[in-house]
N, CA, C and O atoms as CSV, one atom per row, in Angstrom:
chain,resi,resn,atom,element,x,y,z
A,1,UNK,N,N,80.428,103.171,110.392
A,1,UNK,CA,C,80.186,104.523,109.998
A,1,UNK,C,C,79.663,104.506,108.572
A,1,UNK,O,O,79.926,103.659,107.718
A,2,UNK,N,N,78.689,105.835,108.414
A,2,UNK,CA,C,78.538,105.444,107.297
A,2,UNK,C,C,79.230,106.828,106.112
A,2,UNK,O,O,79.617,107.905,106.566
A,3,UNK,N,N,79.258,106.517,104.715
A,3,UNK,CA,C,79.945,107.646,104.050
A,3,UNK,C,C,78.886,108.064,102.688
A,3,UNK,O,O,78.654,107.315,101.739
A,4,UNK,N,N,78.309,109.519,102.889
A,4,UNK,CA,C,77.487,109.514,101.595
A,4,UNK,C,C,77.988,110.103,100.403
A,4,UNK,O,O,79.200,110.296,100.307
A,5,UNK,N,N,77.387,110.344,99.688
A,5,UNK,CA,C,78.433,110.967,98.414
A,5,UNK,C,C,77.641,110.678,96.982
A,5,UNK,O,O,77.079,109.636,96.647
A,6,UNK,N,N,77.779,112.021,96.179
A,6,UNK,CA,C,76.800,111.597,94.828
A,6,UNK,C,C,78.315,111.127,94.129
A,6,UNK,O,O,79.523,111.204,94.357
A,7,UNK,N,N,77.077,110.435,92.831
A,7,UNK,CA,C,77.957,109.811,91.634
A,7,UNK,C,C,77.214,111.281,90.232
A,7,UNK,O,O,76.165,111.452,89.611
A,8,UNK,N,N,78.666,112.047,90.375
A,8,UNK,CA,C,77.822,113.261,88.937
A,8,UNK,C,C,77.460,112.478,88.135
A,8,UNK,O,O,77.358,111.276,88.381
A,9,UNK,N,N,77.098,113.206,86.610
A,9,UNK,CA,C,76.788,112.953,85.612
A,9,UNK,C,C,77.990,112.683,84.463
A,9,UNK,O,O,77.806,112.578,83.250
A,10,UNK,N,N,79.413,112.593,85.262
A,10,UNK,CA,C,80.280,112.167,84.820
A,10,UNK,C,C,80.823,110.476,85.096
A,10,UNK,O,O,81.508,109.723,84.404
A,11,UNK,N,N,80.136,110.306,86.487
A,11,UNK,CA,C,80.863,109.175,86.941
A,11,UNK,C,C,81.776,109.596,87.957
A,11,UNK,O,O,82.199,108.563,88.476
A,12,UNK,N,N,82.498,111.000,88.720
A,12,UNK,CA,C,82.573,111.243,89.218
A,12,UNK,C,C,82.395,111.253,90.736
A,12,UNK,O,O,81.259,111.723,90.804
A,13,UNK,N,N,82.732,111.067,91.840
A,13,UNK,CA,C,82.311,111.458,93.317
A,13,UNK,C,C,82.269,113.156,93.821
A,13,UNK,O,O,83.223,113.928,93.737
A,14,UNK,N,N,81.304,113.387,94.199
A,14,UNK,CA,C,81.268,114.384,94.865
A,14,UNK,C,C,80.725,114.610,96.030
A,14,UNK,O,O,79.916,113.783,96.450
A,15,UNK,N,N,81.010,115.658,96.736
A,15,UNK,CA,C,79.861,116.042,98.113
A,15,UNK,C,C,79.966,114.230,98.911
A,15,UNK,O,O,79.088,113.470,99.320
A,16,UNK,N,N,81.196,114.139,98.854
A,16,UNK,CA,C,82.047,113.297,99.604
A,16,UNK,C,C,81.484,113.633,101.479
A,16,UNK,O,O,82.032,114.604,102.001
A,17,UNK,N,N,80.470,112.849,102.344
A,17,UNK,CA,C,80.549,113.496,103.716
A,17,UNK,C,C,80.355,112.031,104.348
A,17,UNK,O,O,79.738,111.044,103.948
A,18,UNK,N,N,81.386,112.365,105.877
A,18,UNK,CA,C,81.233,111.071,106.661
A,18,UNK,C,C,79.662,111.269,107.922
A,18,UNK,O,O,79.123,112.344,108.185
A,19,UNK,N,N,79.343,110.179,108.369
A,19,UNK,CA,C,78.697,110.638,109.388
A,19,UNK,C,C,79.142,110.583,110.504
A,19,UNK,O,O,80.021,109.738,110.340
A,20,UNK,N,N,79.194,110.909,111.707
A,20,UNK,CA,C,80.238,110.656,113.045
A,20,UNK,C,C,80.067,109.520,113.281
A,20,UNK,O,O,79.057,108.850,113.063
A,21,UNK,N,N,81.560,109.049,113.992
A,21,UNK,CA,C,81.741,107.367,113.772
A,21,UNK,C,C,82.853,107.848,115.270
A,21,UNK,O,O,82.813,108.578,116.261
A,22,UNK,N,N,83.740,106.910,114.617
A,22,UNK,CA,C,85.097,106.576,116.048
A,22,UNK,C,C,85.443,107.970,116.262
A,22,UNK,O,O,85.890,108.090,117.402
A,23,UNK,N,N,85.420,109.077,115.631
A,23,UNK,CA,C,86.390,110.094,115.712
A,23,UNK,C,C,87.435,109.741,115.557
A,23,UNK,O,O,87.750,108.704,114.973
A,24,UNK,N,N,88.359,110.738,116.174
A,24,UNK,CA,C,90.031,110.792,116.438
A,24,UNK,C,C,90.494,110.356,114.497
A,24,UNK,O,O,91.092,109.340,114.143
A,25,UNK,N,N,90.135,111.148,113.844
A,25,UNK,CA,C,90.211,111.555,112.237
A,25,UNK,C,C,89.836,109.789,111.529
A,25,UNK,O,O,90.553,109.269,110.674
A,26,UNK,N,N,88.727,109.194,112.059
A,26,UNK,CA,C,88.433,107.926,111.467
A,26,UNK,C,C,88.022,108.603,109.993
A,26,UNK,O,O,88.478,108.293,108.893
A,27,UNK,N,N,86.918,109.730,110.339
A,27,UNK,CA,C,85.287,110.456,109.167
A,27,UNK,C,C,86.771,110.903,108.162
A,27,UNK,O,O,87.052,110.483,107.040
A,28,UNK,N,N,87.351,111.643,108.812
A,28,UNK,CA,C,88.535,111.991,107.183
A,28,UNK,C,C,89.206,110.889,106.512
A,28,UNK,O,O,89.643,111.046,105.372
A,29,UNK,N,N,89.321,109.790,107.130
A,29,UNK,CA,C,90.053,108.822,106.118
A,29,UNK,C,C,88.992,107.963,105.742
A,29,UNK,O,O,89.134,107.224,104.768
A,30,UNK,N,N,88.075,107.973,106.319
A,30,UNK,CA,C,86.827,107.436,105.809
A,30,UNK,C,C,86.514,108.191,104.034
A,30,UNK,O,O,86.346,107.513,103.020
A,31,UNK,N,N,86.511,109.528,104.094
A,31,UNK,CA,C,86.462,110.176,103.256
A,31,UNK,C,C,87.262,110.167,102.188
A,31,UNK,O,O,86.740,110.165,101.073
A,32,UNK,N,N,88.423,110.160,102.301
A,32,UNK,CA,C,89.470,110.289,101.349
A,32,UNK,C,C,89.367,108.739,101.116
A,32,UNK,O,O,89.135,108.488,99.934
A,33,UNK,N,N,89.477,107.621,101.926
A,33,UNK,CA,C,89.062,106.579,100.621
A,33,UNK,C,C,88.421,106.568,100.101
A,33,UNK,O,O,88.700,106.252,98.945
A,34,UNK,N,N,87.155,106.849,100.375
A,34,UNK,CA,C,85.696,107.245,99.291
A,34,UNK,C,C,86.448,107.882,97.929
A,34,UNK,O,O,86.645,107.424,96.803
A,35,UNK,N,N,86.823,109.352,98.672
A,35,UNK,CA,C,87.062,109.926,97.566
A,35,UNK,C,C,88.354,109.697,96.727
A,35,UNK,O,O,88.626,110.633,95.974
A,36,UNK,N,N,89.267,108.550,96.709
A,36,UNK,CA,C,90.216,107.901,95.933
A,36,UNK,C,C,89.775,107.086,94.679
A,36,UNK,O,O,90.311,106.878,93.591
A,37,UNK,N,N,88.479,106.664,95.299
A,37,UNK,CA,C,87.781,105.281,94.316
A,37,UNK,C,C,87.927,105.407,92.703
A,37,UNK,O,O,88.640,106.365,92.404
A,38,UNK,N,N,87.600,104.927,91.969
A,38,UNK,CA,C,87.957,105.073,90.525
A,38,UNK,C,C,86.440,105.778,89.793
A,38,UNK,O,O,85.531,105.504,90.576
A,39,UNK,N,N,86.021,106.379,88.878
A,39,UNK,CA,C,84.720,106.969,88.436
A,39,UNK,C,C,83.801,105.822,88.345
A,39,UNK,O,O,84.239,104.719,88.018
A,40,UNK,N,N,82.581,106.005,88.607
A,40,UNK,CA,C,81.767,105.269,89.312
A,40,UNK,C,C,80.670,105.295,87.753
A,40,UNK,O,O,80.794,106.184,86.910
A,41,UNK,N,N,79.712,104.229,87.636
A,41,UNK,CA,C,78.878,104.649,86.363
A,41,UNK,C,C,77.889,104.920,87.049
A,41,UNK,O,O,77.237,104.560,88.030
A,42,UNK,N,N,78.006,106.176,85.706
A,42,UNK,CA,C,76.574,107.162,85.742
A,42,UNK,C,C,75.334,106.667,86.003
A,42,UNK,O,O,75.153,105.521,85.591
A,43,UNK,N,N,74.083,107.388,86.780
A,43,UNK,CA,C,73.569,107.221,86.037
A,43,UNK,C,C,72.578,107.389,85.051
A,43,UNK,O,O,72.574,108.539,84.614
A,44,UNK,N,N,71.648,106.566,84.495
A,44,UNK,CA,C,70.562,106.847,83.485
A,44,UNK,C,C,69.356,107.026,84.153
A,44,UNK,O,O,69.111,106.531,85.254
A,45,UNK,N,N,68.440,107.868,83.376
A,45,UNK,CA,C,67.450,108.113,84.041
A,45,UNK,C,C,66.399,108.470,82.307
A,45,UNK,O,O,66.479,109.607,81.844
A,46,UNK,N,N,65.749,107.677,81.753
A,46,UNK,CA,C,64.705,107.864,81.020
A,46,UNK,C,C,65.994,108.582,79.495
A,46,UNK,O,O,65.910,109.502,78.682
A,47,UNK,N,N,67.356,107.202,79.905
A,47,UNK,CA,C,68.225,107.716,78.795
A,47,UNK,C,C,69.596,109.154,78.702
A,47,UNK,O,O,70.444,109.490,77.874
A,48,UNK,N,N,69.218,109.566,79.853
A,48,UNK,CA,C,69.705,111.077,80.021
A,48,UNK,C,C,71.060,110.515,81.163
A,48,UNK,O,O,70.989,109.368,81.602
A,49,UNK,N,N,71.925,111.182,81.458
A,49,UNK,CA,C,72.766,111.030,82.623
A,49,UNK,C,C,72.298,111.765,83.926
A,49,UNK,O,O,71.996,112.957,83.994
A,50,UNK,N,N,72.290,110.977,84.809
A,50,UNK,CA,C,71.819,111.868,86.273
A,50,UNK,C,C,72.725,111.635,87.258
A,50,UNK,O,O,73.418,110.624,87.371
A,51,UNK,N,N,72.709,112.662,88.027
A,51,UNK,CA,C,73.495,112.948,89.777
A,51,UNK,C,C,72.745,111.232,90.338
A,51,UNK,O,O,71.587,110.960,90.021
A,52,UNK,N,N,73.329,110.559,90.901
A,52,UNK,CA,C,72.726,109.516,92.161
A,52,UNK,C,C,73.587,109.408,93.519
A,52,UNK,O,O,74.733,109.003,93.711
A,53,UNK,N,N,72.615,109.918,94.381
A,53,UNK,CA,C,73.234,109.680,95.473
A,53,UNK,C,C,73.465,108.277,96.285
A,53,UNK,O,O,72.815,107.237,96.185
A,54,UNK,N,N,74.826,108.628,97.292
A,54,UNK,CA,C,74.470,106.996,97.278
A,54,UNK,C,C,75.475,107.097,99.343
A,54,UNK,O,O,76.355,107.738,99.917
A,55,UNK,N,N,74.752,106.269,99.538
A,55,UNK,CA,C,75.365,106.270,101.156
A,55,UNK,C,C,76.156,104.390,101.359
A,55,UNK,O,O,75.668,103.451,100.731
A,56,UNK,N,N,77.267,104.223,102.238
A,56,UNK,CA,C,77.587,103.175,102.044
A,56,UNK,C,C,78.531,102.967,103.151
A,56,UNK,O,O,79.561,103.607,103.362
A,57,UNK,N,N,78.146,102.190,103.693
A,57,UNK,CA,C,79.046,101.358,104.901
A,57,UNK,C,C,80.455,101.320,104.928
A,57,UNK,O,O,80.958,100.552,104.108
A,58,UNK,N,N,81.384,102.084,105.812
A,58,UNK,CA,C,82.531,101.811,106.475
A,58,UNK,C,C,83.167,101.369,107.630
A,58,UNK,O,O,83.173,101.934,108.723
A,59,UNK,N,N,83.774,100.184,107.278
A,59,UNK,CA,C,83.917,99.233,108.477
A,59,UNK,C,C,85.156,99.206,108.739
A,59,UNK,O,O,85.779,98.724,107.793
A,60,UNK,N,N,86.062,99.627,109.946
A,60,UNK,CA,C,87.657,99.703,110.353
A,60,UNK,C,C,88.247,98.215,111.226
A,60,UNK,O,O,87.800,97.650,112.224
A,61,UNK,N,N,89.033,98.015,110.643
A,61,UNK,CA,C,89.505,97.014,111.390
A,61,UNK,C,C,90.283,97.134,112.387
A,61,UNK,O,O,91.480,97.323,112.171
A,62,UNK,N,N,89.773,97.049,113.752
A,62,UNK,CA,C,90.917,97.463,115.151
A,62,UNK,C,C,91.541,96.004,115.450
A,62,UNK,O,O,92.111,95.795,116.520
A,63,UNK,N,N,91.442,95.240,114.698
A,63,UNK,CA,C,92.393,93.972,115.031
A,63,UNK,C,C,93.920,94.325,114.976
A,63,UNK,O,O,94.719,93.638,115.613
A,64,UNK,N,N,94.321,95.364,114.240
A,64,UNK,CA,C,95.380,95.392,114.025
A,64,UNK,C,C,96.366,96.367,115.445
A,64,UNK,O,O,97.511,96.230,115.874
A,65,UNK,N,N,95.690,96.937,115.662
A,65,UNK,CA,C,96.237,98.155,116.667
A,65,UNK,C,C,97.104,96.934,117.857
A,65,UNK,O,O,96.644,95.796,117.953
A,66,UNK,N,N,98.017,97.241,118.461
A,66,UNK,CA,C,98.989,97.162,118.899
A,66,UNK,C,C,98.543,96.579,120.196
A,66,UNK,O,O,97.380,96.918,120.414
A,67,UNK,N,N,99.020,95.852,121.107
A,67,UNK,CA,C,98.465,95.318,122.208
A,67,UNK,C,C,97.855,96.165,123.171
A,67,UNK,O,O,96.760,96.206,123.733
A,68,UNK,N,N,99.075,96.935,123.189
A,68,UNK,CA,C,98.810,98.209,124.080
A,68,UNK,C,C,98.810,99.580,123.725
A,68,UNK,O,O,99.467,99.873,122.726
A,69,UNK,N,N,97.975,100.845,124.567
A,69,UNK,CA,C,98.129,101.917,123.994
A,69,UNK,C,C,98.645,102.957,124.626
A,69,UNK,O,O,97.869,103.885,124.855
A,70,UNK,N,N,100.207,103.098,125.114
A,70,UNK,CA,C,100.758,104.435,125.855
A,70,UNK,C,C,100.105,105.662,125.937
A,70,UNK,O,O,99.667,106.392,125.047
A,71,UNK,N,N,100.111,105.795,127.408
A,71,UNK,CA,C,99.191,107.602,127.858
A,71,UNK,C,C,100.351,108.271,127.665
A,71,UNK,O,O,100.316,109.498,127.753
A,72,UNK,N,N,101.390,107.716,127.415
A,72,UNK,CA,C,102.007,109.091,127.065
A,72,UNK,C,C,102.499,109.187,126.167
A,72,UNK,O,O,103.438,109.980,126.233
A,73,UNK,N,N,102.266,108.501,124.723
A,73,UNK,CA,C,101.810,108.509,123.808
A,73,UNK,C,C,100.528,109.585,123.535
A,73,UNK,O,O,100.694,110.381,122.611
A,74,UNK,N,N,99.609,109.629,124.086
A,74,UNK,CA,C,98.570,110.385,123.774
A,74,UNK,C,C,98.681,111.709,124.691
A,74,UNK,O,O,97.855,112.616,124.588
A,75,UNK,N,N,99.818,111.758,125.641
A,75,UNK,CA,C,99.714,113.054,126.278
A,75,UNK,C,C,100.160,113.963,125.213
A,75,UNK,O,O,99.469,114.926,124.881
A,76,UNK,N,N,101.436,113.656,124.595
A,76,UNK,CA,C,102.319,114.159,123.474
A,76,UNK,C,C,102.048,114.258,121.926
A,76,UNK,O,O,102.881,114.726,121.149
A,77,UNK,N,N,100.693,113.732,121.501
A,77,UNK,CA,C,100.303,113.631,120.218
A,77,UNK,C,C,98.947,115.541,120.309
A,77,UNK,O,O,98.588,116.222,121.269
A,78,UNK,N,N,98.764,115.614,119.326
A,78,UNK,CA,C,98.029,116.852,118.587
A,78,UNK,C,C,96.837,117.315,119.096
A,78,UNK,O,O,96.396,118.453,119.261
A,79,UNK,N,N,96.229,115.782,119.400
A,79,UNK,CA,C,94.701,115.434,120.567
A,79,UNK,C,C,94.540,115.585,121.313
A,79,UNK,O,O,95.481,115.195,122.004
A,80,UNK,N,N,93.547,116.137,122.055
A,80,UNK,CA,C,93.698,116.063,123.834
A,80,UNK,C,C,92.388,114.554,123.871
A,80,UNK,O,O,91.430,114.387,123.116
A,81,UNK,N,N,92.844,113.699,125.008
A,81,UNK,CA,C,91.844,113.038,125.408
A,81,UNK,C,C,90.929,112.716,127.096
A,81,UNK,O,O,91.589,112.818,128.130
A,82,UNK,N,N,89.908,112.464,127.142
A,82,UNK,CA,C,89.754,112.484,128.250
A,82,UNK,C,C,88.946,111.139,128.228
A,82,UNK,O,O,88.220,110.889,127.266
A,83,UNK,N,N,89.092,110.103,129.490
A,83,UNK,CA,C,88.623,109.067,129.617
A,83,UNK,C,C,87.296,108.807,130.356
A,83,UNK,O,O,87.130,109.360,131.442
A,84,UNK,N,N,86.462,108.110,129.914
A,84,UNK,CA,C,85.172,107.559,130.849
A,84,UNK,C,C,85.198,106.222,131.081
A,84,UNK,O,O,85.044,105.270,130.317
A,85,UNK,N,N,85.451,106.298,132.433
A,85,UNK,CA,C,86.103,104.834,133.258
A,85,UNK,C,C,84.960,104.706,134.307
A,85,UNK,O,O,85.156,105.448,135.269
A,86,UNK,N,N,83.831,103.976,134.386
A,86,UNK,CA,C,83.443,103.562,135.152
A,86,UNK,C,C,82.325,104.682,135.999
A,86,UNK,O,O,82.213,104.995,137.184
A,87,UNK,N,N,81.491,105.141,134.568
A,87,UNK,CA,C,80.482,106.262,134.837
A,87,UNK,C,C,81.162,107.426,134.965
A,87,UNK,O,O,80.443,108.410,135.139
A,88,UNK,N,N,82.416,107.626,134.930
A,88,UNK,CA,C,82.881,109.235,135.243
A,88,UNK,C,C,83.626,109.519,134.269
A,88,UNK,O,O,84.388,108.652,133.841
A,89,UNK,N,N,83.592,110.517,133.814
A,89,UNK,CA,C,84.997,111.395,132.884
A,89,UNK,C,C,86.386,111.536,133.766
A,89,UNK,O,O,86.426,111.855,134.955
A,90,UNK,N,N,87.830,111.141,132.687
A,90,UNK,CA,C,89.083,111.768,133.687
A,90,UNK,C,C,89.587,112.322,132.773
A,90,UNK,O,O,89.504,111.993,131.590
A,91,UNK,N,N,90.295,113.429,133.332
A,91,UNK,CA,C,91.474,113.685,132.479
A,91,UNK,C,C,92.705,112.949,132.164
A,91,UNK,O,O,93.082,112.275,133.123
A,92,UNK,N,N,93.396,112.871,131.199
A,92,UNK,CA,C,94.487,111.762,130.955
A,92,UNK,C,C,95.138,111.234,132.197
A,92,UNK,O,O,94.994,110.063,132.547
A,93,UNK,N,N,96.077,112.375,133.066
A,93,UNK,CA,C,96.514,112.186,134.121
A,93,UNK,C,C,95.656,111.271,135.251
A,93,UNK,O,O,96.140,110.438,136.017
A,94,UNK,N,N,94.245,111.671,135.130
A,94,UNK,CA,C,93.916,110.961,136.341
A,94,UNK,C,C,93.877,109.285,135.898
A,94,UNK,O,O,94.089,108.342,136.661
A,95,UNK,N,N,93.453,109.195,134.047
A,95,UNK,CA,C,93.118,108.018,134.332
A,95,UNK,C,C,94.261,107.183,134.026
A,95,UNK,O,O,94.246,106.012,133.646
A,96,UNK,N,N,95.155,107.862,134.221
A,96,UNK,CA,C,96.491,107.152,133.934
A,96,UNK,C,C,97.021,106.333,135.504
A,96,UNK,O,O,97.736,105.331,135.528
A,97,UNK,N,N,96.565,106.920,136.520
A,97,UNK,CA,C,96.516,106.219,138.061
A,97,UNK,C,C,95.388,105.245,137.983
A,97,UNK,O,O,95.077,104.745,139.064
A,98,UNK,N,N,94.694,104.859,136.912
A,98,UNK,CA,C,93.788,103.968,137.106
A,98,UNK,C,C,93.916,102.976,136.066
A,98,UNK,O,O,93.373,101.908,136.347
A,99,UNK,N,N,94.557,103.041,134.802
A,99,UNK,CA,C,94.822,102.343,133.549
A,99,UNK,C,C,96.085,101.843,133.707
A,99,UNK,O,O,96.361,100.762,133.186
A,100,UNK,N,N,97.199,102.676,134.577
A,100,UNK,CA,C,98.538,103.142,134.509
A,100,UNK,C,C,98.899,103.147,133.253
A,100,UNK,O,O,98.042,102.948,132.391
A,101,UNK,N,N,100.301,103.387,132.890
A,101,UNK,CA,C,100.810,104.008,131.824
A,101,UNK,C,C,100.448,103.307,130.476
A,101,UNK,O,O,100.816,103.901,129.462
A,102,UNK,N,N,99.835,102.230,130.333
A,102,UNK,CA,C,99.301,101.869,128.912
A,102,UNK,C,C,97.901,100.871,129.343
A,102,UNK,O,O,97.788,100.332,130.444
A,103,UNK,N,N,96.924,100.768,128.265
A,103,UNK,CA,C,96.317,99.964,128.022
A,103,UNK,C,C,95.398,99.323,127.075
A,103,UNK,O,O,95.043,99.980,126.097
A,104,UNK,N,N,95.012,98.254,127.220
A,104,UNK,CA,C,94.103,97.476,125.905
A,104,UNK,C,C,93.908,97.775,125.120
A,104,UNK,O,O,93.312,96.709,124.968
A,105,UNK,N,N,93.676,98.542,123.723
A,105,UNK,CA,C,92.800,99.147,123.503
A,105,UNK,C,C,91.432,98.451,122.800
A,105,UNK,O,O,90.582,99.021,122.115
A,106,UNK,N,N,91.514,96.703,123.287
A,106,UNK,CA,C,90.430,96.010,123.077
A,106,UNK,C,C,88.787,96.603,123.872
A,106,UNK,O,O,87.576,96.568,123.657
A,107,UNK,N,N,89.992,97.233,125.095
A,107,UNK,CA,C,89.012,97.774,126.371
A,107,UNK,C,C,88.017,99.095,126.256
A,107,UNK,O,O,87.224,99.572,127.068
A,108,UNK,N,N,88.528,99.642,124.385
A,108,UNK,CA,C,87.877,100.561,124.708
A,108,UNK,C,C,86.209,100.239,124.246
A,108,UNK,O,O,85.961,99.119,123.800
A,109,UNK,N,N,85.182,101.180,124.361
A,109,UNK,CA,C,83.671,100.811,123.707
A,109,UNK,C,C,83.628,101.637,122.628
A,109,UNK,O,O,83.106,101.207,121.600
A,110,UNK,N,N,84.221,103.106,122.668
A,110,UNK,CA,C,84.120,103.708,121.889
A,110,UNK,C,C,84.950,105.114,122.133
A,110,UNK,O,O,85.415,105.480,123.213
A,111,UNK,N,N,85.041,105.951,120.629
A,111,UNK,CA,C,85.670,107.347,120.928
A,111,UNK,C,C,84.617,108.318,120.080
A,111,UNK,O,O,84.064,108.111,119.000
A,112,UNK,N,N,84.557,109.338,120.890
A,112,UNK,CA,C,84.060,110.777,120.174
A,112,UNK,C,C,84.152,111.873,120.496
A,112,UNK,O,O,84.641,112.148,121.591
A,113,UNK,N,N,83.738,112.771,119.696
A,113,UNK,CA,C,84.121,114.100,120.282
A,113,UNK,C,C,83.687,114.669,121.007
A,113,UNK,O,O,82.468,114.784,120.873
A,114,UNK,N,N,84.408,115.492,122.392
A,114,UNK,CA,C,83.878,116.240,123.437
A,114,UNK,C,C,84.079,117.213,123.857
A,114,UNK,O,O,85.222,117.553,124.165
A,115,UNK,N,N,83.031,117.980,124.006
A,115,UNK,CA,C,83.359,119.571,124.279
A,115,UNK,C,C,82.202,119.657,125.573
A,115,UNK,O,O,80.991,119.753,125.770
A,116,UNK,N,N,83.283,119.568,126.162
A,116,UNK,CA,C,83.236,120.183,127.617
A,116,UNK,C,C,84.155,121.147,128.265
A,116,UNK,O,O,85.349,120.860,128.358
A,117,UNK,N,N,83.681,122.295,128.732
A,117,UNK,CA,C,84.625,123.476,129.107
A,117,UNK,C,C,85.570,122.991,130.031
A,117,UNK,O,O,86.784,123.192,130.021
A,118,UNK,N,N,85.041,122.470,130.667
A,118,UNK,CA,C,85.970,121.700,132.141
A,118,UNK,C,C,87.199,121.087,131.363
A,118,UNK,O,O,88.197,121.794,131.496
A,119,UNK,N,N,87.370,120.125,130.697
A,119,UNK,CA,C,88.283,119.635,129.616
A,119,UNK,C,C,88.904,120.469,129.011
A,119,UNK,O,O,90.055,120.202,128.666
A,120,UNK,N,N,88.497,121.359,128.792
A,120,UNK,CA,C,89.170,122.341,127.044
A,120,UNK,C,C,90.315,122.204,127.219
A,120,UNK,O,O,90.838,122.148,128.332
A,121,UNK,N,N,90.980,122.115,125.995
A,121,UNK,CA,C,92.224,122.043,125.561
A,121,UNK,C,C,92.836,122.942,124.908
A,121,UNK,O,O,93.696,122.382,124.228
A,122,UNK,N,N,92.851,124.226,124.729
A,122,UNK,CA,C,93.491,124.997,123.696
A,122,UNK,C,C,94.186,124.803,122.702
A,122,UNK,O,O,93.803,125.077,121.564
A,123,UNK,N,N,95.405,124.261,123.002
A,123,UNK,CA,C,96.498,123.544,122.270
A,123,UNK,C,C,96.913,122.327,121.612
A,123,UNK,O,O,98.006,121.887,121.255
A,124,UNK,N,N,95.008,121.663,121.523
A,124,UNK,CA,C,94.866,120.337,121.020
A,124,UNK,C,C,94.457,121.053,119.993
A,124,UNK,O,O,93.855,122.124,120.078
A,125,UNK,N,N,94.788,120.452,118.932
A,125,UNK,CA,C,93.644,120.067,117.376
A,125,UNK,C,C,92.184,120.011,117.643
A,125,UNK,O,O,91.374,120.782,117.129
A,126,UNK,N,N,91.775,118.692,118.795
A,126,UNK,CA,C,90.529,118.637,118.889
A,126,UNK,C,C,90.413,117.537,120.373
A,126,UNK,O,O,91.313,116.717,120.552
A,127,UNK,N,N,89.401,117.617,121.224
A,127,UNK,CA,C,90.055,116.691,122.110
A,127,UNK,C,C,88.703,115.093,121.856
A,127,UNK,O,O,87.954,115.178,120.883
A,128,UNK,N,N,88.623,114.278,122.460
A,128,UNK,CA,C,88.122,113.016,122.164
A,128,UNK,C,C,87.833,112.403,123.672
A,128,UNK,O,O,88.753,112.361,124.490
A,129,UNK,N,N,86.594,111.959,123.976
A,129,UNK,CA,C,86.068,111.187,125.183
A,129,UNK,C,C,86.426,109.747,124.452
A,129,UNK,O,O,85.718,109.517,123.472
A,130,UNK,N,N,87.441,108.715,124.784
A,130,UNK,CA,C,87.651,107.597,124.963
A,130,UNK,C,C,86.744,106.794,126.180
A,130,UNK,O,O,87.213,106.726,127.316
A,131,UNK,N,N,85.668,106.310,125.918
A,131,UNK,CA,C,84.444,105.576,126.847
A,131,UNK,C,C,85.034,103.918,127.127
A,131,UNK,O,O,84.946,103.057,126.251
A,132,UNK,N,N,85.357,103.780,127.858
A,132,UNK,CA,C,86.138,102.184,128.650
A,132,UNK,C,C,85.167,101.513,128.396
A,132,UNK,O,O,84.245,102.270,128.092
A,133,UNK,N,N,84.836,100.355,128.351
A,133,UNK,CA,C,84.093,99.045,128.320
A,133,UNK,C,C,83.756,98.684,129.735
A,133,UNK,O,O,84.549,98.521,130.662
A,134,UNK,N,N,82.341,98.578,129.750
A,134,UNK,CA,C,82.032,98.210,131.613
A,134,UNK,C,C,82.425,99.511,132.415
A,134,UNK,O,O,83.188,99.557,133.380
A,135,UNK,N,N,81.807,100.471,131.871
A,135,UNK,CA,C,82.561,101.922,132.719
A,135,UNK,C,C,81.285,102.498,133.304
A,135,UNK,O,O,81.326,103.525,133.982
């Protein structure tokens, strides 16, 4: 993913923005480390201090995540998700008869956001297409 963001005329970060990446709140912590960093140097421009914008690579490490990943774990969390297993969209439930109750999450290819009416979630935060590997 990538994260852009000027350097003011202080050294400062501002106008801190992610571009869509993993979802499921990767772009906000993407962000807030950006925007933790220490003041950045200014810079010069013909002697004067100037705004420079600047865009820059964020790379997450999923080595760490846990062998496995409980659906019901994710039935009960803030998110709604829905799975693409093998050319089709499921809803948690269904693809939980096909994953059963946990799996890989080496297996996944990718996550993002999906808005599809058929899906809607009301009572999620936001919901997320989890895309299977070989699906």
């Amino acid at each position: 993913m990538l994260v852009g963001f000027t350097v003011d005329t202080s050294g400062s970060l501002i106008s801190v923005k992610a571009n869509k990446g993993l979802g499921a709140g990767c772009e906000a912590e993407a962000e807030k480390v950006v925007s933790l960093s220490p003041k950045w140097s200014r810079g010069i421009q013909k002697g004067k201090a100037v705004a420079v914008r600047y865009v820059v690579p964020i790379t997450f490490n999923l080595s760490e995540l846990s062998k496995t990943v409980s659906l019901q774990e994710l039935k009960t969390s803030n998110y709604g998700f829905v799975f693409y297993i093998k050319g089709s969209p499921y809803s948690i439930d269904d693809a939980e008869t096909i994953l059963g109750k946990s799996f890989d999450p080496t297996t996944i290819q990718s996550v993002e956001d999906y808005d599809n009416p058929k899906y809607a979630m009301p009572d999620k935060k936001a919901v997320y297409l989890v895309i299977i590997k070989n699906s």
